[in-house]
N, C-alpha and C positions, 0 to 999 in steps of 0.2 A: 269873664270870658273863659270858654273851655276849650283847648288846641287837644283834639283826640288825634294820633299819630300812632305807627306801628313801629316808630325811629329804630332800626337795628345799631348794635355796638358798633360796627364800622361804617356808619352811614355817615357820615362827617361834613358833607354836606346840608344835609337835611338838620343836621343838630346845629348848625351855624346857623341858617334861616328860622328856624324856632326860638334860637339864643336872640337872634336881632329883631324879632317882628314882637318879639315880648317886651325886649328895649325901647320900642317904636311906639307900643302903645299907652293910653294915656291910662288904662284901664287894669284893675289887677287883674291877670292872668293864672289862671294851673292846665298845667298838662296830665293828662291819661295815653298814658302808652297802653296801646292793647294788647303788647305782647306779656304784660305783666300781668292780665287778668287768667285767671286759673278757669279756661274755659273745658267743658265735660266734654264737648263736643259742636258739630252745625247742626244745623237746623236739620229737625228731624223730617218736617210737611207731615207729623201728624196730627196736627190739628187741633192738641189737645188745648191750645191758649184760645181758639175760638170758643170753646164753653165756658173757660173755666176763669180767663184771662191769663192765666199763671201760667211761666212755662212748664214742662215737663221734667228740664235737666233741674240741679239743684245745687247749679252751681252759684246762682243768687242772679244771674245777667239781668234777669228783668230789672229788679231793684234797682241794680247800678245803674243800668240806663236811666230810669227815671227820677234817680237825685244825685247823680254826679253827672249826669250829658245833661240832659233834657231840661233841668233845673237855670242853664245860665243863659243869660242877657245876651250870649251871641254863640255860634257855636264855630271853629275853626279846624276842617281837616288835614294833615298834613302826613304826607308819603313822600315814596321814593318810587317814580314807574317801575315795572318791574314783569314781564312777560305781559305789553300791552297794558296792566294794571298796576298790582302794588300786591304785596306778599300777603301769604291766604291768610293772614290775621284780622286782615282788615275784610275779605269775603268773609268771614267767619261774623263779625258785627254786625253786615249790613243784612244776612241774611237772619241772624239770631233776632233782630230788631221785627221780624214777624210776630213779637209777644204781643208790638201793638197793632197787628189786624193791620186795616187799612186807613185806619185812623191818623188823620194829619196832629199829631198833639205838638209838633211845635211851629204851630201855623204863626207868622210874623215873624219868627226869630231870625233876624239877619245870620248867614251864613260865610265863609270865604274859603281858601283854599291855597292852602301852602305844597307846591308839587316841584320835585326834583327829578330833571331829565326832561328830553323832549317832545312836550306838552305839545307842541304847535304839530307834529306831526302824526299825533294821536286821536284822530277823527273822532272814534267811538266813546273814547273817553271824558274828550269836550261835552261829548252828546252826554252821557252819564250823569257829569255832574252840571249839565242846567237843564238836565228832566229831571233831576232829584230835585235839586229847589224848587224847579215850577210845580209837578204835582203837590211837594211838600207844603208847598204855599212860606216858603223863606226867600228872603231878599236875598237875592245875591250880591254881595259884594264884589266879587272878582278872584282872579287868580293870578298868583305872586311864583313864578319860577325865577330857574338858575339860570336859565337860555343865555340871558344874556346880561343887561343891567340889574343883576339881584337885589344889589342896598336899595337900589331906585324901585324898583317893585314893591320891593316890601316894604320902606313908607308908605310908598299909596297906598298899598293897601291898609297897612293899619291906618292912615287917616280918612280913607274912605267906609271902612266898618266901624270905626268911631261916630265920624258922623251920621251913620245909618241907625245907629242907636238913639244917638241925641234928637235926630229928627222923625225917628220913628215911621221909616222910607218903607215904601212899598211900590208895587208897578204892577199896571194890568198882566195877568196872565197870558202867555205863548202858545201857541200850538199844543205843545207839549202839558201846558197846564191840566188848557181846558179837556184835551181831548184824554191825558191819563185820568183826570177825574171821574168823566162820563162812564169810562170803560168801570172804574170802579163804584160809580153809582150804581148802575146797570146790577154788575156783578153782587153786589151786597143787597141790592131788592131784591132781589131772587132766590140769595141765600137767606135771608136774615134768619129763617127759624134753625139754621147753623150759626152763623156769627152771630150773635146775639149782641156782644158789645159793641162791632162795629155796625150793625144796625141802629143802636142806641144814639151810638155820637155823631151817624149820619140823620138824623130823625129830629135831633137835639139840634144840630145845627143847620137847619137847612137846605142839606146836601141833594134830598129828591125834589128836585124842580120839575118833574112830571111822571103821571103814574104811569107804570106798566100795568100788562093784562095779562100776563101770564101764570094764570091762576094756579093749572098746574102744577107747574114746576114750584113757583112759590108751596103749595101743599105738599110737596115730596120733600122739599128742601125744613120745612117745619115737621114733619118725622122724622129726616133724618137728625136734628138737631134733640129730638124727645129721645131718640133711641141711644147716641152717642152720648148724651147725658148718663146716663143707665152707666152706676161702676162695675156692674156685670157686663156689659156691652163695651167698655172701654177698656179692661182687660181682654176680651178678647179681639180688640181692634188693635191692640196695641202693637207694632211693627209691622202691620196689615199695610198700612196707607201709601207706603214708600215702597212694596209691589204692587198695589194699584195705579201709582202715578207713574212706573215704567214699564208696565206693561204691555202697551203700544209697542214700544221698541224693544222687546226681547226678541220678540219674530224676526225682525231686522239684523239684529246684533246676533242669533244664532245662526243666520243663515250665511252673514257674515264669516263666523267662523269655522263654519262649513267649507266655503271655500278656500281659505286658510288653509285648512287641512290637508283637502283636495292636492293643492300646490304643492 
């Protein structure tokens, strides 16, 4: 099992529930701190891992994701809340994790959740992490806070993601599943002659359970994937993409500070 964490040096808490929930289980354990990974940067949204699959920085993330996370028999997050969330170490993961497209690659792997502070009054964050499992298509095991009976938590849990493994647990999909999936069925039929890989592992595993007609678009979206291929075209795209996606709201945000000024 792998407890991915952003544990800070004074977080004393949170390093006590990882110290015990490692005692609890029956299973070897290692921990990845993410603030120990030498990250270049977030996520840039340029696109270049839709062609290439590789990300762009070089700081190796993809790798590590895929044979230190991705690789174990369960996977364990564990935080501190922290401005409604948890410290931008851990946004900095979940967004860098677009190397893999839309692609479910740890479909089964039971999941759980180690979280310190209070979880119960944190609506959105609830929502977060059980639309992450359900589109992901990972069993949730549950979440172990400090609310209140911690030791008691955190057995169940580790005997409840123990035997999630042993019995090799799964549950129909929620709301949240079915409906993040569709959205991104939809979304990759139409791009696929961009996403190429994730049109692959949706095709591959039976992800399109009905055709669309949108021939169009599907043919603009397969030039624009021949073009951005092109290493002449992707040097000149290159920091292009991240003023394409806010440019909607620069009109907003200047007018904005327009009145700012005004005042």
């Amino acid at each position: 099992m792998v407890i991915v964490t952003n544990c800070g040096e004074d977080e004393e808490n949170l390093k006590g529930m990882i110290k015990d929930f490692r005692a609890a289980l029956p299973y070897e354990s290692r921990v990845v701190n993410l603030r120990d990974f030498p990250f270049d940067g977030g996520c840039l949204g340029c696109f270049g891992c839709a062609v290439t699959g590789k990300c762009v920085y070089k700081d190796g993330f993809d790798d590590f994701l895929r044979t230190k996370i991705q690789t174990a028999d369960a996977m364990v997050y564990a935080f501190t809340i922290s401005d409604h969330y948890t410290h931008s170490s851990f946004k900095c993961y979940d967004d860098r994790q677009f190397c893999n497209g839309h692609r479910t690659v740890t479909h089964g792997t039971p999941i759980a959740y180690l979280i310190s502070g209070d979880y119960r009054y944190e609506a959105n964050l609830r929502m977060i992490v059980e639309g992450r499992s359900e589109v992901g298509g990972n069993y949730l095991c549950g979440v172990a806070t400090d609310e209140e009976d911690t030791a008691s938590a955190i057995n169940s849990l580790a005997k409840g993601l123990s035997f999630a493994i042993e019995k090799k647990l799964s549950r129909p999909t929620n709301f949240y599943g079915v409906g993040g999936m569709k959205i991104f069925r939809d979304l990759i039929y139409l791009m696929r002659g961009m996403m190429k890989a994730d049109h692959k592992f949706y095709k591959k595993n039976g992800i399109y359970d009905f055709p669309q007609k949108q021939k169009g678009k599907i043919l603009q979206m397969k030039l624009v994937g021949a073009l951005i291929s092109m290493p002449s075209v992707q040097k000149k795209m290159k920091g292009k993409m991240t003023d394409y996606i806010i440019g909607p709201y620069q009109k907003v945000v200047q007018q904005a500070k327009e009145k700012e000024t005004k005042k």
